[in-house]
mmCIF file as Biopython writes it, N, C-alpha, C and O atoms, coordinates in Angstrom:
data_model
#
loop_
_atom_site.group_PDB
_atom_site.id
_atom_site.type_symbol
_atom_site.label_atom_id
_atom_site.label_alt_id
_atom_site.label_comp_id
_atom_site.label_asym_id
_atom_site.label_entity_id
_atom_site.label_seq_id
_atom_site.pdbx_PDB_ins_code
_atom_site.Cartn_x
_atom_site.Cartn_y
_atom_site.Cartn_z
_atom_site.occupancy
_atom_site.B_iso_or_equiv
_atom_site.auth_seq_id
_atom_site.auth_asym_id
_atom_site.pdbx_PDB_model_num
ATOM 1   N N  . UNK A ? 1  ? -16.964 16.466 5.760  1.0 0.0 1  A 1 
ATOM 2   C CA . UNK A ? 1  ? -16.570 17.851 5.457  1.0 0.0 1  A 1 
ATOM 3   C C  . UNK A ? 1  ? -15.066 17.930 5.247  1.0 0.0 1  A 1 
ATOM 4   O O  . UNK A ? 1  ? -14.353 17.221 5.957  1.0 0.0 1  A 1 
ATOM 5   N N  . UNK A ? 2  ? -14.522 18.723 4.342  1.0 0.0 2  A 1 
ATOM 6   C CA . UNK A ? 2  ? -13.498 18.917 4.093  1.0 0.0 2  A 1 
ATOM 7   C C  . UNK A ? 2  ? -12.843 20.453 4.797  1.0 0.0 2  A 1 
ATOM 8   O O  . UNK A ? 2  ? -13.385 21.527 5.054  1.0 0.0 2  A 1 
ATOM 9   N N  . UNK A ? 3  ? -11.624 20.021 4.929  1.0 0.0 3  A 1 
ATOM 10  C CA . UNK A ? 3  ? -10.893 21.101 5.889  1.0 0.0 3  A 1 
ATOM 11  C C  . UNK A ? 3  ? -9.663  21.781 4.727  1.0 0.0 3  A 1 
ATOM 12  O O  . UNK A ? 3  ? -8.735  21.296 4.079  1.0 0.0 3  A 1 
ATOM 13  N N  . UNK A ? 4  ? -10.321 23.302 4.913  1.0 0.0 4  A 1 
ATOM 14  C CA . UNK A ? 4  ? -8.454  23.751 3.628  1.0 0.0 4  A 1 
ATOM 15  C C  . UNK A ? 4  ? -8.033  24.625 4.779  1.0 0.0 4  A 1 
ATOM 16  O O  . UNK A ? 4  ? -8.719  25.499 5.308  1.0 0.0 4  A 1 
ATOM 17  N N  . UNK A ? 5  ? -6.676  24.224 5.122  1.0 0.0 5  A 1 
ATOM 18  C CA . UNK A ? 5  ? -5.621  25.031 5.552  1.0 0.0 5  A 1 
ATOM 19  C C  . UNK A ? 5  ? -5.007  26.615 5.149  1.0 0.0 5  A 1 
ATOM 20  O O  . UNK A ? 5  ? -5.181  27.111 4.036  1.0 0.0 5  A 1 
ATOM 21  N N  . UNK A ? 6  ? -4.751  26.849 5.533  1.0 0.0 6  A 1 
ATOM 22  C CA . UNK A ? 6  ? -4.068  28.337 5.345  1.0 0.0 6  A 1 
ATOM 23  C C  . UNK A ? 6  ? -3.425  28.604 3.361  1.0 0.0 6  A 1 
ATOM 24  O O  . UNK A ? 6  ? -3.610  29.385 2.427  1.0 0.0 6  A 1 
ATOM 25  N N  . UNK A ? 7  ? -2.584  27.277 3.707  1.0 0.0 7  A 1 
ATOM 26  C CA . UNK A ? 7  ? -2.044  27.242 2.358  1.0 0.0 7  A 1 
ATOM 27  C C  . UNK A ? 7  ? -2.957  27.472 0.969  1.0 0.0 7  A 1 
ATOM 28  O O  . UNK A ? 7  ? -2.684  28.204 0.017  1.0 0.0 7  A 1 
ATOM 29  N N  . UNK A ? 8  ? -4.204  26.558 1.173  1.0 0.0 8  A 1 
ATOM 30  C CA . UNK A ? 8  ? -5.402  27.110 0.022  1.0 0.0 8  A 1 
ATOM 31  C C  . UNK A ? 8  ? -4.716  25.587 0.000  1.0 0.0 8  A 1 
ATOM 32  O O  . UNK A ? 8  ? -3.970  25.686 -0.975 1.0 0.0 8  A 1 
ATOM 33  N N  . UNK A ? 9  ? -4.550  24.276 0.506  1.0 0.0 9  A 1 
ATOM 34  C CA . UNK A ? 9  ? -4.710  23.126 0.381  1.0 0.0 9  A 1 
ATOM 35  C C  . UNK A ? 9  ? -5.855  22.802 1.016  1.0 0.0 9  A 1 
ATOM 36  O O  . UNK A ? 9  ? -6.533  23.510 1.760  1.0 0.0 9  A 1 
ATOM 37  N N  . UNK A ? 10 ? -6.117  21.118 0.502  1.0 0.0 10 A 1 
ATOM 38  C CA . UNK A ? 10 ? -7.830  20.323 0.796  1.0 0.0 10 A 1 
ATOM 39  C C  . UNK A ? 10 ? -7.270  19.424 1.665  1.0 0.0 10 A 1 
ATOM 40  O O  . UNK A ? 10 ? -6.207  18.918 1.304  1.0 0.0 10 A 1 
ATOM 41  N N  . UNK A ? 11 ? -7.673  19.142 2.595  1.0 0.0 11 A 1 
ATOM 42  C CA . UNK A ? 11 ? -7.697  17.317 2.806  1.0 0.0 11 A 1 
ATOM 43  C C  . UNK A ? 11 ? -8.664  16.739 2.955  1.0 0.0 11 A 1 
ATOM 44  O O  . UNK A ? 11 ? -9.530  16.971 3.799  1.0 0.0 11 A 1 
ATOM 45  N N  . UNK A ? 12 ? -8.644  15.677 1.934  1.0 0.0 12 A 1 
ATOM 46  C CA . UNK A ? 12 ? -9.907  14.644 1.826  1.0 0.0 12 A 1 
ATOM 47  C C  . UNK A ? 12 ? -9.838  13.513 2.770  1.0 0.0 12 A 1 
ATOM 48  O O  . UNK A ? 12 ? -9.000  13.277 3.640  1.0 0.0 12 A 1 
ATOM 49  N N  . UNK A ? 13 ? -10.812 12.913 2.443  1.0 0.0 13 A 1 
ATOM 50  C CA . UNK A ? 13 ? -11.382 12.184 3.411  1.0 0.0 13 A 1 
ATOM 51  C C  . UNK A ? 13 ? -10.243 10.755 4.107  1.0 0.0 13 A 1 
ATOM 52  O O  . UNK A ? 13 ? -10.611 9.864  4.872  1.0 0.0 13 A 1 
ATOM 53  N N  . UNK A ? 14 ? -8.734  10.971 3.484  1.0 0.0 14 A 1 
ATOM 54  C CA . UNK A ? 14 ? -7.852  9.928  3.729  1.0 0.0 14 A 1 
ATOM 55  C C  . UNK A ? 14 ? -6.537  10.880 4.054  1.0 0.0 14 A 1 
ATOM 56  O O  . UNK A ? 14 ? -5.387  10.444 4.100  1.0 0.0 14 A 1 
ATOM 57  N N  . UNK A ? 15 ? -6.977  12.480 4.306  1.0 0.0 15 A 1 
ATOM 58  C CA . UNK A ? 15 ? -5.828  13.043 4.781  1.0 0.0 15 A 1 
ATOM 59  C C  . UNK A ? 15 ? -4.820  12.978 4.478  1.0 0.0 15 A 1 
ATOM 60  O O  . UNK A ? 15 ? -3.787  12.985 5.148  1.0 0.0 15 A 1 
ATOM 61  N N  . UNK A ? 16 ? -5.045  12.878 3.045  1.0 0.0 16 A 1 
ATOM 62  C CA . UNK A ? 16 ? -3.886  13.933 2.107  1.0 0.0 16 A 1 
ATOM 63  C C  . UNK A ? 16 ? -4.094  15.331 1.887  1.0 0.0 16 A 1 
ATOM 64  O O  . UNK A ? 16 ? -5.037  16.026 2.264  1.0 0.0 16 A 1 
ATOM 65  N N  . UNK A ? 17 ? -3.134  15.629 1.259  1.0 0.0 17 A 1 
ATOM 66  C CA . UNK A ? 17 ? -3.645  17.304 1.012  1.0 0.0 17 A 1 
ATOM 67  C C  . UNK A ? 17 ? -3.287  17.483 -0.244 1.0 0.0 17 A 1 
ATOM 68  O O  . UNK A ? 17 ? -2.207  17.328 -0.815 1.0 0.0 17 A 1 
ATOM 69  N N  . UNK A ? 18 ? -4.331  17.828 -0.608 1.0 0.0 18 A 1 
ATOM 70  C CA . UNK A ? 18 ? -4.694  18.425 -2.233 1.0 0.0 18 A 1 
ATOM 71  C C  . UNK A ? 18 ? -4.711  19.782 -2.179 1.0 0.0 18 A 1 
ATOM 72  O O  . UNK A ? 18 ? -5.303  20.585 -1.458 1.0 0.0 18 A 1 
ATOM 73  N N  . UNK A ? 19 ? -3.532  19.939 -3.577 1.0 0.0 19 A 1 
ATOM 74  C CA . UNK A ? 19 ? -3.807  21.773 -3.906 1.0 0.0 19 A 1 
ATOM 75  C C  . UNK A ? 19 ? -4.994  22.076 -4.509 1.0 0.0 19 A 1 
ATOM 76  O O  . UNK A ? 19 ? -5.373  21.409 -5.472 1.0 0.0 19 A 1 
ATOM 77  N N  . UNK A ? 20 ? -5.734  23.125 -4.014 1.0 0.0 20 A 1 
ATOM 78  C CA . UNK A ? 20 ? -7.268  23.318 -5.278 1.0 0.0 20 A 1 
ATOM 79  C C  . UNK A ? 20 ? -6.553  24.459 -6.485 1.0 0.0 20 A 1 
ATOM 80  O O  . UNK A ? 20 ? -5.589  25.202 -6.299 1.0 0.0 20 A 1 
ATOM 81  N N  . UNK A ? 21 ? -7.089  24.358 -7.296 1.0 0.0 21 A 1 
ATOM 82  C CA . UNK A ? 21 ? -6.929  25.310 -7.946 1.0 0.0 21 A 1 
ATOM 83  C C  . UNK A ? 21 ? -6.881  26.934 -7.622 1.0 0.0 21 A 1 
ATOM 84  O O  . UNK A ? 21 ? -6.153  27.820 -8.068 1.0 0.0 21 A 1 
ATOM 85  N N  . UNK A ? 22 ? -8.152  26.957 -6.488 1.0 0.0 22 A 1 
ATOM 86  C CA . UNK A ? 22 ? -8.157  28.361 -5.915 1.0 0.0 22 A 1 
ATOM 87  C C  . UNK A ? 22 ? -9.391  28.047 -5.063 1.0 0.0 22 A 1 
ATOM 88  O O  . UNK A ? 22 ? -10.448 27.480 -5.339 1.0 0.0 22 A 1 
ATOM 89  N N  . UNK A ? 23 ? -8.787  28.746 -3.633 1.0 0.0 23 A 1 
ATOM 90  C CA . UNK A ? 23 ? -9.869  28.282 -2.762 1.0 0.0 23 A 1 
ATOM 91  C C  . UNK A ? 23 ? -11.565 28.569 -2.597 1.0 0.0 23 A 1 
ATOM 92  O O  . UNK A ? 23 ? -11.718 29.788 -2.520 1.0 0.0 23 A 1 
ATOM 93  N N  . UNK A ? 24 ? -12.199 28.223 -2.558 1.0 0.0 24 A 1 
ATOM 94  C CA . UNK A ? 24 ? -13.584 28.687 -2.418 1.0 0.0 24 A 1 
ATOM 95  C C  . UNK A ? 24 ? -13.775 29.686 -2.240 1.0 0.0 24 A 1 
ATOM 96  O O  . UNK A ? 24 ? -14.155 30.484 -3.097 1.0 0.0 24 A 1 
ATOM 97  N N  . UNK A ? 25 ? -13.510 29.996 -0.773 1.0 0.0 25 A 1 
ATOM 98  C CA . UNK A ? 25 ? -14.043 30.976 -0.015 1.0 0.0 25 A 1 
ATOM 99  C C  . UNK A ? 25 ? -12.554 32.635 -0.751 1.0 0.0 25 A 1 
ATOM 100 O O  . UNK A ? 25 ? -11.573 32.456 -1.473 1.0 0.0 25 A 1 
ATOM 101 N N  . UNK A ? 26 ? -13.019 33.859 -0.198 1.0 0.0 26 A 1 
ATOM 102 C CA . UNK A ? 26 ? -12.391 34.488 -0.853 1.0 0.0 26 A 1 
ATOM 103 C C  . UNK A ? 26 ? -10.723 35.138 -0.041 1.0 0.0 26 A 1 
ATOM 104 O O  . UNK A ? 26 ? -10.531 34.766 1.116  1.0 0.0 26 A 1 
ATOM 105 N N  . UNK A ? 27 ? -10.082 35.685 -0.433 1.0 0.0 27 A 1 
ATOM 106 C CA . UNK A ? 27 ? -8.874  35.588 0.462  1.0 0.0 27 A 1 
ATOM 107 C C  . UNK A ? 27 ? -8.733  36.579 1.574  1.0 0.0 27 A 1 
ATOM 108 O O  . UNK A ? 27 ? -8.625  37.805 1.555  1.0 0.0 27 A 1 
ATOM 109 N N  . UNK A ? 28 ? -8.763  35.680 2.580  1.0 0.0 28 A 1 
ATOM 110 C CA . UNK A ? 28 ? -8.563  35.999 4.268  1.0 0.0 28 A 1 
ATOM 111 C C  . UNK A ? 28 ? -7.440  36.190 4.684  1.0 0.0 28 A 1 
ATOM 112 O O  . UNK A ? 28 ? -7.014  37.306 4.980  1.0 0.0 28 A 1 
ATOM 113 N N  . UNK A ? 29 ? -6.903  35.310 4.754  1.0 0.0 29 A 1 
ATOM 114 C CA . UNK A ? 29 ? -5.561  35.102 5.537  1.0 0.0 29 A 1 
ATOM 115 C C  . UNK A ? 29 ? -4.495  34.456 4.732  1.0 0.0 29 A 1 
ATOM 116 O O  . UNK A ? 29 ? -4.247  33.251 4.698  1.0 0.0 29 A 1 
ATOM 117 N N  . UNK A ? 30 ? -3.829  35.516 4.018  1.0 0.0 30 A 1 
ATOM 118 C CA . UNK A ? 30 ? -2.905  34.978 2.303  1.0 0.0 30 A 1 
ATOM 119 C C  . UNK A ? 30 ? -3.410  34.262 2.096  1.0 0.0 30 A 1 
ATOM 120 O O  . UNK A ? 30 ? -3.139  33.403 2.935  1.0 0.0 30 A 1 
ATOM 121 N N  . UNK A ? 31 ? -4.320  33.800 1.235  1.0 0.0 31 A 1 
ATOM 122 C CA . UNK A ? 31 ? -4.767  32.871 0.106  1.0 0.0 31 A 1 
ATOM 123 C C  . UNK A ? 31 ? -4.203  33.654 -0.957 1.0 0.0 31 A 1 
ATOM 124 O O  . UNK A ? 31 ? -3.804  32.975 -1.903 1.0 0.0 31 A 1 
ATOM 125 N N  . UNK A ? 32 ? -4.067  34.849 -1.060 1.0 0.0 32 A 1 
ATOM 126 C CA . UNK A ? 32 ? -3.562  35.266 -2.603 1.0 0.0 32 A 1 
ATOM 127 C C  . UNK A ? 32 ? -1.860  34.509 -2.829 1.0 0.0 32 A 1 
ATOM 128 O O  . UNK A ? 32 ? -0.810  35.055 -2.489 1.0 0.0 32 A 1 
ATOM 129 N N  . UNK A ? 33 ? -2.003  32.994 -3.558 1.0 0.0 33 A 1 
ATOM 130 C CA . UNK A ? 33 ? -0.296  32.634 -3.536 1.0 0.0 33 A 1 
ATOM 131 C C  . UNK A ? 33 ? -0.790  32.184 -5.120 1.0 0.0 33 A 1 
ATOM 132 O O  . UNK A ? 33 ? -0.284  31.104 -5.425 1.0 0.0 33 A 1 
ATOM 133 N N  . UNK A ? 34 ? -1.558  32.694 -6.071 1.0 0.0 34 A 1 
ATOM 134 C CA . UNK A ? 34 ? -1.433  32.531 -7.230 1.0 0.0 34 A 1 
ATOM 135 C C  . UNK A ? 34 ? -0.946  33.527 -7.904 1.0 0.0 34 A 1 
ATOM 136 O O  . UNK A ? 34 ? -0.951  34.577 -7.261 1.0 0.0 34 A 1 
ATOM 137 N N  . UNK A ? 35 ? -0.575  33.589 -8.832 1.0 0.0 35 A 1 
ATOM 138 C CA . UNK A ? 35 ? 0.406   34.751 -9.697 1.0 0.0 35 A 1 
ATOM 139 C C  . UNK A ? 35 ? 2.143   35.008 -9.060 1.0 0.0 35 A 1 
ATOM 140 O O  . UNK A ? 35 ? 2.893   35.810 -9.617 1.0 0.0 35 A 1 
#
């Protein structure tokens, strides 16, 4: 399972962190940092 942080970053399975394009789920807790 993958874990996204606050930022609307991923970390995969070697615990880096990847920006997604836009997070899955819808915005909770500032995810709005596009525009």
């Amino acid at each position: 399972l993958q874990d996204i942080d606050s930022d609307g970053l991923i970390f995969n399975n070697q615990g880096r962190r990847e920006r997604l394009p836009w997070p899955p789920r819808p915005a909770v807790t500032g995810f709005k940092r596009q525009g």
